[in-house]
C-alpha positions as a Markdown table, in Angstrom:
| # | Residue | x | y | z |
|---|---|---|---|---|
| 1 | Unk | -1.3 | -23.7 | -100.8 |
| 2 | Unk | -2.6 | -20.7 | -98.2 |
| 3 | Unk | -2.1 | -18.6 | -101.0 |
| 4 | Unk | -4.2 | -20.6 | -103.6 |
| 5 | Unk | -7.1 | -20.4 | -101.6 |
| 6 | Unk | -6.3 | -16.5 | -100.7 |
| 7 | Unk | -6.6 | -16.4 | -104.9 |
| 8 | Unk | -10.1 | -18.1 | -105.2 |
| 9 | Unk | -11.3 | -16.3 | -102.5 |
| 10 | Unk | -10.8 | -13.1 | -103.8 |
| 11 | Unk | -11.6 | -14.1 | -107.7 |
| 12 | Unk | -15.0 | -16.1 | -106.4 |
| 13 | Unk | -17.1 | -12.9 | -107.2 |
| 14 | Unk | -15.8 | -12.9 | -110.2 |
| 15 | Unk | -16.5 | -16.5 | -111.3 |
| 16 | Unk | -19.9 | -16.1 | -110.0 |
| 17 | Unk | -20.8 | -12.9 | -111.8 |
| 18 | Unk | -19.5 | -14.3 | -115.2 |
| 19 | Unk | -19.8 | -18.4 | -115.4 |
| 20 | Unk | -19.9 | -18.1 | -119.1 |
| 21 | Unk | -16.8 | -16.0 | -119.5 |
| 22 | Unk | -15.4 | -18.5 | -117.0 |
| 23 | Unk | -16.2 | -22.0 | -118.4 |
| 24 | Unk | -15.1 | -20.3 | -121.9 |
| 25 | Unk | -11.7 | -19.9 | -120.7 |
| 26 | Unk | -11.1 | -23.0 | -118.8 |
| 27 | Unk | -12.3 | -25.3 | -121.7 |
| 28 | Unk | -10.1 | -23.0 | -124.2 |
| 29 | Unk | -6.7 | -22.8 | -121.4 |
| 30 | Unk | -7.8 | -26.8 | -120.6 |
| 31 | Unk | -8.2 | -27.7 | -124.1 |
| 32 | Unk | -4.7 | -25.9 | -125.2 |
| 33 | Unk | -2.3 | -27.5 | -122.5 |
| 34 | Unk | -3.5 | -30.9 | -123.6 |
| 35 | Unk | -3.0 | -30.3 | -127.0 |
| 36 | Unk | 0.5 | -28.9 | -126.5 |
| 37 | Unk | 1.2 | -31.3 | -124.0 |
| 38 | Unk | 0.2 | -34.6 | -126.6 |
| 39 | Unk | 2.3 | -32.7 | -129.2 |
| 40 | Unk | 5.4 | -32.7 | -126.7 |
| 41 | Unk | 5.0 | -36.5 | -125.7 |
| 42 | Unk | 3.9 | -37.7 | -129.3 |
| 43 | Unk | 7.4 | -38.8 | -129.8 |
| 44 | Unk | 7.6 | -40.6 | -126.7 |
| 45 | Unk | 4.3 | -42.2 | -126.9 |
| 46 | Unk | 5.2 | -43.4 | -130.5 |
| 47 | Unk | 8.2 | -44.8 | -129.2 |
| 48 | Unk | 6.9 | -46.6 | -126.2 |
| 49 | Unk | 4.3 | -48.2 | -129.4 |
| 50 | Unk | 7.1 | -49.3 | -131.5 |
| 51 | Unk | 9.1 | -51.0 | -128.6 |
| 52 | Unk | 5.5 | -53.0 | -127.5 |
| 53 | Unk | 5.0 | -53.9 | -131.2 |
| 54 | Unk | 8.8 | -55.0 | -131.0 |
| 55 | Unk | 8.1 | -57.7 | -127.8 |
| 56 | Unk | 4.9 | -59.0 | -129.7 |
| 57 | Unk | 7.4 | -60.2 | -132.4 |
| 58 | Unk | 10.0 | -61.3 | -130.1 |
| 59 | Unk | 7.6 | -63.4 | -128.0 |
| 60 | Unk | 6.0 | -64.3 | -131.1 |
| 61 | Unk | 9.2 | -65.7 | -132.3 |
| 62 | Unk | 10.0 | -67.6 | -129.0 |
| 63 | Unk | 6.9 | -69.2 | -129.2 |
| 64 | Unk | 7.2 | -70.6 | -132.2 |
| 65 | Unk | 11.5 | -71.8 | -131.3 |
| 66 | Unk | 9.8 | -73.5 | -128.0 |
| 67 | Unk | 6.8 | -75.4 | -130.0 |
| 68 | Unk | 9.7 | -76.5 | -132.8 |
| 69 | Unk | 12.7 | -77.7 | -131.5 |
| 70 | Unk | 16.3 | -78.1 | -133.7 |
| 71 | Unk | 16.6 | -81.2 | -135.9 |
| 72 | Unk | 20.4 | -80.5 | -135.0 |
| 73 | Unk | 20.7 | -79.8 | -131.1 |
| 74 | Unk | 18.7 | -83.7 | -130.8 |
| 75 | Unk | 20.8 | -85.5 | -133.4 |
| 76 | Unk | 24.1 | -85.4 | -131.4 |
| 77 | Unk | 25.9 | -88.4 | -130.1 |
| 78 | Unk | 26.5 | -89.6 | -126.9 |
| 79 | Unk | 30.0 | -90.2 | -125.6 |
| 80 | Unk | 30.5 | -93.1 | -123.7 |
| 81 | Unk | 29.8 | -92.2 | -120.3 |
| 82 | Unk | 32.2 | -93.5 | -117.1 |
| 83 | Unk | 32.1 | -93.7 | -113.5 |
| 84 | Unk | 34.0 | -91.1 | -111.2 |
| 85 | Unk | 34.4 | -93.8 | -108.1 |
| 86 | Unk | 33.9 | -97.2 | -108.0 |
| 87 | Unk | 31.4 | -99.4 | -106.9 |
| 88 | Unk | 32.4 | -100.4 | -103.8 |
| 89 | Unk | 32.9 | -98.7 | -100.5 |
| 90 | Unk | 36.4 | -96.0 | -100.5 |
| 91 | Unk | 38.0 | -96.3 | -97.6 |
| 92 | Unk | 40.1 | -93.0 | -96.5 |
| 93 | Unk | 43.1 | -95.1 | -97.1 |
| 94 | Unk | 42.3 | -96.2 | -100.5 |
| 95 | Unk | 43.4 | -94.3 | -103.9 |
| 96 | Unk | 40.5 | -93.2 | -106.0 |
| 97 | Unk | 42.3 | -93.4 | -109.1 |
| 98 | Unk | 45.0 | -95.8 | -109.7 |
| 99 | Unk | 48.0 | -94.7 | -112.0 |
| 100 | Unk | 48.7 | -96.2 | -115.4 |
| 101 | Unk | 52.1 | -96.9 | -116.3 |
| 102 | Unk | 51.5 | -98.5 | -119.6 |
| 103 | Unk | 50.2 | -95.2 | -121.1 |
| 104 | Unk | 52.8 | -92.7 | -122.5 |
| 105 | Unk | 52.3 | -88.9 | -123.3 |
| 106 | Unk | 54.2 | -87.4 | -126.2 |
């Protein structure tokens, strides 16, 4: 940084003697590293477009599954729902499921 300000220091008489020469070359050196830097980051800059453009649809497209809901996923039955304990009290000595002899598996 010490040796940036040694530079201007040194080149000030310069500037001031020609402002015209000067202003001509920093609008034409200014002008070129932006144009070569868009050129360089026009791909990524189309890129980061295209993927915005790509989350408009998608939200787009949740929007419109979250206003309209499946005929399908409501239409399903219901089983026949049953109790895990019973109504009464357990006591720690009591089963919570009793066995059934009278069934077989095969």
């Amino acid at each position: 940084m010490h040796d940036l300000i040694t530079f201007i220091e040194i080149n000030s008489a310069l500037v001031v003697t020609n402002p015209t020469a000067f202003a001509t070359f920093a609008v034409l050196f200014g002008g070129g590293g932006f144009a070569v830097g868009r050129y360089l980051l026009s791909e990524r800059i189309a890129n980061l477009e295209s993927r915005i453009a790509r989350r408009d649809e998608e939200i787009i497209d949740l929007k419109a599954k979250q206003k309209a809901p499946e005929v399908g996923a409501s239409m399903l039955p219901v089983f026949e729902m049953t109790e895990i304990f019973p109504r009464r009290p357990v006591a720690s000595h009591q089963l919570l499921v009793q066995r059934d002899d009278d069934h077989c598996v095969r």
